[in-house]
C-alpha positions in Angstrom: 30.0 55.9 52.8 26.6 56.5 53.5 25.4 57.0 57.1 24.0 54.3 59.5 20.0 53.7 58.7 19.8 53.3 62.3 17.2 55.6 63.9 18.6 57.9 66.4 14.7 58.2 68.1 15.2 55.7 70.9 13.9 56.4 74.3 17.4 56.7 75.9 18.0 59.3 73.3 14.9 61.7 74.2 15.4 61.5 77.5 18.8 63.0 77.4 17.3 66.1 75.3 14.2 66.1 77.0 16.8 66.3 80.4 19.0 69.1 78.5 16.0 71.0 77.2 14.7 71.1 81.3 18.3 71.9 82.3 19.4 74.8 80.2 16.1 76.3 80.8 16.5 76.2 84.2 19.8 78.6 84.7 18.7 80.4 81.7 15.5 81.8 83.4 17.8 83.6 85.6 19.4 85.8 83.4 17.2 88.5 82.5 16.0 89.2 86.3 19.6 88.7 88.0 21.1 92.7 86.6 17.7 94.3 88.4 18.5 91.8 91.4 21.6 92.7 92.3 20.8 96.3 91.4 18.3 96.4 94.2 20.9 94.4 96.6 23.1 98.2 95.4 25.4 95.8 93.6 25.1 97.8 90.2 28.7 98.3 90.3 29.0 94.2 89.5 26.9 93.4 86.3 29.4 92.3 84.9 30.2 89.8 87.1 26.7 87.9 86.9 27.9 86.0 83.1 31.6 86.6 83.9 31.7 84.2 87.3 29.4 81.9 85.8 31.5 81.6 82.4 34.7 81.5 85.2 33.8 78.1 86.5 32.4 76.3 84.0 35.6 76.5 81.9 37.6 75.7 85.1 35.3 72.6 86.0 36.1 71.5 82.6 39.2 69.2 82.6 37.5 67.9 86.1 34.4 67.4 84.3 36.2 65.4 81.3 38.0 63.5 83.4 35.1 62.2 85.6 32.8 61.6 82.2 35.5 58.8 81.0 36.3 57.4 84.5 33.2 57.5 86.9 30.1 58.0 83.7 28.2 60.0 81.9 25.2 59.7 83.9 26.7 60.9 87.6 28.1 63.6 85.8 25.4 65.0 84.0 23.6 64.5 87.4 26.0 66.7 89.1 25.4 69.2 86.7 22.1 69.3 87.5 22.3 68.9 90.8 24.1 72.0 91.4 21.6 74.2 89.1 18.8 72.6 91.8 20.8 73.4 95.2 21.5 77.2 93.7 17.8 77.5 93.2 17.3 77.2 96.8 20.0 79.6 98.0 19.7 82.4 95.9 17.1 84.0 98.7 18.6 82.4 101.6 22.1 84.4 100.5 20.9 88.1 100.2 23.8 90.2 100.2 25.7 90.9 97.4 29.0 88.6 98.2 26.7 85.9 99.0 25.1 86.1 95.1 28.4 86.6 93.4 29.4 83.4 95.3 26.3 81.7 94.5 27.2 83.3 90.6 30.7 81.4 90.8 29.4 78.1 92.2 26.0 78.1 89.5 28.8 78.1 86.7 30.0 74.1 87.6 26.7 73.2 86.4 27.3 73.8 83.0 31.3 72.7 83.3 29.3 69.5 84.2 26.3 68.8 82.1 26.6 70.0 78.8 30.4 67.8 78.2 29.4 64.3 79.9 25.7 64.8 77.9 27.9 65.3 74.7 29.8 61.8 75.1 26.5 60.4 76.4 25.1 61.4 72.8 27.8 60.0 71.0 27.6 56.9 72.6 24.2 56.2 72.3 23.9 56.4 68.4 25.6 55.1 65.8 29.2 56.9 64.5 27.1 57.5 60.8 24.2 59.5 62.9 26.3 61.8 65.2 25.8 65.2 63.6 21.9 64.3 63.1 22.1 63.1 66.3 24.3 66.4 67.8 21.8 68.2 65.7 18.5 67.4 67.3 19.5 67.5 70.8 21.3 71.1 69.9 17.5 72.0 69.3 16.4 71.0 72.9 18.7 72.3 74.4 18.4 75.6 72.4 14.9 75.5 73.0 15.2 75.8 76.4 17.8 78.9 76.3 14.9 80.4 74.0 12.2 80.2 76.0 13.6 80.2 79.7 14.2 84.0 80.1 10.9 84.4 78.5 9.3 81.6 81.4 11.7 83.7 83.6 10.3 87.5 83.2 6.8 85.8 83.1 7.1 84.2 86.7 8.8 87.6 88.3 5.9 89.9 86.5 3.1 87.7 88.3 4.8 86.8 91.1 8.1 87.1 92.9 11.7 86.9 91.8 11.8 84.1 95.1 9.0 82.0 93.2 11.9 82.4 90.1 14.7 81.1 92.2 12.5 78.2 93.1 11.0 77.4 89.8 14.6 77.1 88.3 15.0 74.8 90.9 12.4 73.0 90.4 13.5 72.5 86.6 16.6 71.2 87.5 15.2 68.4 89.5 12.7 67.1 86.9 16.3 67.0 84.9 17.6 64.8 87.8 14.3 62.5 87.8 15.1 62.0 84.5 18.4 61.0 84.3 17.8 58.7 87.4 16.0 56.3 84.9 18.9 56.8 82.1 21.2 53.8 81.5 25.2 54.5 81.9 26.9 53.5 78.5 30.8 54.2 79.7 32.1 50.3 80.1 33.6 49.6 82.8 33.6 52.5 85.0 34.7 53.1 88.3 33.5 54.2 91.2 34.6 57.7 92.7 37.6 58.1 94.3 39.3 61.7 95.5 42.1 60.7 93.1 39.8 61.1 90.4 39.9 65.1 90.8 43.5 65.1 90.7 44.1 66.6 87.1 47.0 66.6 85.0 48.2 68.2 81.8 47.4 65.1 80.0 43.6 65.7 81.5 43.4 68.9 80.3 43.9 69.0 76.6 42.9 66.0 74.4 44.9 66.9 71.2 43.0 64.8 68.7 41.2 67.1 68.2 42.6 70.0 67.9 41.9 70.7 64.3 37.8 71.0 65.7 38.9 73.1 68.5 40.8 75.5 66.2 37.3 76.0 63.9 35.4 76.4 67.2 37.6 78.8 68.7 37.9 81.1 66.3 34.6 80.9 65.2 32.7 81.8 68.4 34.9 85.1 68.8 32.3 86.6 66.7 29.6 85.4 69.3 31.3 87.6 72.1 31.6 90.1 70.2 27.8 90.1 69.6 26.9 89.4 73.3 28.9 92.6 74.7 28.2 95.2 71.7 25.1 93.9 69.8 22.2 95.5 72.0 24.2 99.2 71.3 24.1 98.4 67.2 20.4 97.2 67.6 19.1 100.9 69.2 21.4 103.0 67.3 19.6 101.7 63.8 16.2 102.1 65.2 15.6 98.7 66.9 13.0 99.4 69.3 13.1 96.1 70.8 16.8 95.1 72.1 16.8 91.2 72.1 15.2 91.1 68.3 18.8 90.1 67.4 18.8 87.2 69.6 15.2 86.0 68.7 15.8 85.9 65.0 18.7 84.2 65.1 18.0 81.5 67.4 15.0 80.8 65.7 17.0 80.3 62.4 19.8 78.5 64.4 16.7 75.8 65.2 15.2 75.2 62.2 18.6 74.3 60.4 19.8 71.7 63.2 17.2 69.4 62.2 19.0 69.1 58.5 22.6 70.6 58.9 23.5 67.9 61.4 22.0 65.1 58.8 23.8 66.9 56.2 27.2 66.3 57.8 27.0 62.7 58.2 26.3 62.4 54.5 28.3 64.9 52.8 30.9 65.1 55.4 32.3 67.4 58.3 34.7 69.7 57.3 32.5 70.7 53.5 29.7 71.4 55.5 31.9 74.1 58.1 33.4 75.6 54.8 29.3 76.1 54.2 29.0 77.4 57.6 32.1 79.2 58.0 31.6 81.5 54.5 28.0 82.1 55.6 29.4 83.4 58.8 31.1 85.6 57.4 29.0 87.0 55.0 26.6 87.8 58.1 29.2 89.4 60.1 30.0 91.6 57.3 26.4 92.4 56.8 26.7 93.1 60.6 29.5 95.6 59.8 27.6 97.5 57.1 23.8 97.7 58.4 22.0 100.7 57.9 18.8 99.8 58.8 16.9 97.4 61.3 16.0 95.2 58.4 19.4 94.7 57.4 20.4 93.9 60.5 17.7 91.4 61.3 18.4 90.1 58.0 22.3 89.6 58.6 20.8 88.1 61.9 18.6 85.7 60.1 22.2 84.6 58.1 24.4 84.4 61.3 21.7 82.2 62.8 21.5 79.5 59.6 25.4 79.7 59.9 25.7 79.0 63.5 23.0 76.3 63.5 24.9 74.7 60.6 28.6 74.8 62.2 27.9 74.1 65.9 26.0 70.6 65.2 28.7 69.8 62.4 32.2 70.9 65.0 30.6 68.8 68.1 30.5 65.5 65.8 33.6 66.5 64.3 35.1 66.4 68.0 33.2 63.0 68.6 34.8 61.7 64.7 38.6 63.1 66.2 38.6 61.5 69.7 39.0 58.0 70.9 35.6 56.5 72.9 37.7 55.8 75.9 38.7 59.9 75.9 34.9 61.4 74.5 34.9 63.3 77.9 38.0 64.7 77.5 37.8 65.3 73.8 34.1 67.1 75.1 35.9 69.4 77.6 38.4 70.4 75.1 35.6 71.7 73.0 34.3 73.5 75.3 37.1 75.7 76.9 38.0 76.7 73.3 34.1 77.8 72.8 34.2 80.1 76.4 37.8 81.0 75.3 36.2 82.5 71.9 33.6 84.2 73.4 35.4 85.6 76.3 38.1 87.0 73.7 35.5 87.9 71.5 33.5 90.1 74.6 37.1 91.2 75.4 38.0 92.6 71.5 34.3 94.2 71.3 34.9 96.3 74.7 38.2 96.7 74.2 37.5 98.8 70.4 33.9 99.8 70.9 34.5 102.0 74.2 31.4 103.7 73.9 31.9 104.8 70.3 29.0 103.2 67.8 31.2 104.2 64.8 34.2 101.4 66.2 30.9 98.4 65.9 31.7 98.1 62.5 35.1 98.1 63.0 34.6 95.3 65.5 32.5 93.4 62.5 35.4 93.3 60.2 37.8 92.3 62.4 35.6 89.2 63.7 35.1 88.6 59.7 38.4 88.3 59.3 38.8 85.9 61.9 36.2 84.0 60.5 37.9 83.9 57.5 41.3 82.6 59.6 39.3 79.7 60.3 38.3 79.0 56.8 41.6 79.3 55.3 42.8 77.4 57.7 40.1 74.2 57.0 40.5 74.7 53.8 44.7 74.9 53.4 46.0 73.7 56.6 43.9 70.8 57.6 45.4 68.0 55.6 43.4 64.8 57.4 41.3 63.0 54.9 37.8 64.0 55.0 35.6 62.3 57.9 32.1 61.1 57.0 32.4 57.5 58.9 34.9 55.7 61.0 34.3 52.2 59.2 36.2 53.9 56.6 39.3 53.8 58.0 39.8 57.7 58.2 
């Protein structure tokens, strides 16, 4: 079945990206500044703990989050998201010492527990069913976009300024995110006002298990991501890399420019042909990953694992929305998401766990995250049994 002519270009619909694009940019800013921070607080000791606290909460808040997106609405939710990126803002220089930023580290991470899953449903509830991987696609750019560029805006506002004005800047982006969605419409029928019940969670509030065949793609898919997070910066200078984060700006530019078709692509060909696509591509890049010898190979094996990404993350979210039930989208979101931390925390966990300070173990790390790659492709290709999805008016 061909998808829905519908456009997805309403106004509702660029407000939510223009919103995401303001809100990911806002805690992204952070990153590159916050290492040097804490090192001058004498907290070098706890790097580590500036992604890991942050990752820590957002994956907890997820069932919550879920569970509030299908009862309460998307909108408060996504406000709350938002709302906490805004108050951290302000209390990163009133809380100076280094307990008070690794708390401020753990309570920054509910913001993206919050947003990112309610703003998925929201998506998916704006368009029609035949547009949700273009429609997954495009807002993936904003928000994207706004990772890209915010440590760049970041390290621009602490060289001419003060890492104080930083704090407050990021702020200030989350509030124009909270403007924003204060002139959004809720789409969630018949929701509910908030009661403490309402944060009581369950195990039928953590896991929603239609769509488990998505969360089993996603999962092992983004192992290779943590892998590349913890040891990809080593790789980089030991093949003559002079600049570190190359990598990462090749490959999200990639990653960009293929949203705007690979989500389109999806609704019209299908889901699950499109993450074969994605899925061999993957690992093919990971491979060339492995087996680098030069800077150029390696940005050119980034270049691959960027179209492959920007194909399969678009492509699994709608998948998610195809498997789940409207009434359960938050749920089904949540799900998604704590099996996309739990690959990249297992995947920064397997990188440090063989690389140990030995550059000759990063290939060995390559080849075992393309062979978990592969997992996933055998497994869509010979487990997954479900007709193929292009459209829920066909009965599939």
């Amino acid at each position: 079945m061909q998808p829905s002519s519908h456009s997805i270009y309403t106004l509702q619909f660029g407000l939510v990206c223009l919103s995401s694009f303001l809100f990911s940019a806002s805690f992204n800013m952070l990153i590159p500044e916050l290492p040097a921070y804490l090192t001058a607080m004498g907290g070098a000791a706890y790097k580590g703990l500036i992604i890991a606290l942050f990752t820590l909460t957002a994956g907890i808040s997820r069932p919550f989050s879920g569970k509030l997106t299908d009862t309460i609405g998307r909108v408060p939710v996504m406000a709350v998201g938002s709302l906490v990126c805004f108050l951290c803002g302000f209390l990163y220089p009133l809380l100076t010492t280094i307990a008070g930023f690794l708390f401020l580290r753990l309570i920054h991470g509910f913001s993206t527990g919050f947003k990112p899953t309610a703003t998925a449903a929201y998506v998916a509830d704006l368009v029609p069913p035949g547009k949700w991987g273009e429609a997954m696609g495009v807002h993936g750019v904003c928000f994207s976009t706004g990772l890209a560029i915010g440590p760049a805006i970041g390290s621009t506002i602490t060289d001419h300024y003060s890492i104080n004005v930083l704090f407050y800047c990021s702020s200030l982006f989350a509030l124009l995110s909270i403007v924003i969605l204060a002139n959004m419409k809720e789409t969630l029928p018949g929701k509910q006002k908030f009661r403490a019940a309402h944060l009581k969670i369950n195990k039928k509030d953590i896991i929603e298990w239609r769509v488990i065949p998505a969360v089993v793609i996603i999962f092992l898919s983004y192992i290779s991501y943590g892998s590349i997070l913890t040891v990809i910066s080593d790789w980089s200078a030991h093949l003559g890399t002079s600049n570190k984060g190359l990598f990462f700006m090749v490959f999200t530019l990639t990653s960009l420019l293929i949203r705007f078709v690979a989500g389109k692509a999806s609704d019209r060909y299908g889901r699950t042909l499109i993450l074969r696509i994605s899925l061999g591509l993957l690992a093919v890049s990971l491979m060339l990953i492995a087996i680098a010898s030069s800077s150029f190979t390696l940005m050119m094996a980034s270049a691959l694992y960027g179209v492959a990404t920007g194909m399969l993350s678009p492509t699994a979210t709608a998948w998610t929305v195809d498997l789940s039930e409207p009434t359960q989208r938050g749920k089904a979101m949540a799900t998604m998401y704590i099996a996309l931390e739990a690959g990249i925390g297992l995947g920064a966990l397997l990188a440090g766990w063989l690389f140990i300070d030995n550059i000759r173990m990063i290939p060995v790390t390559f080849y075992c995250c393309t062979g978990i790659t592969l997992i996933a492709l055998v497994y869509l290709q010979f487990f997954y049994r479900t007709k193929q999805y292009i459209s829920p008016k066909n009965g599939s």
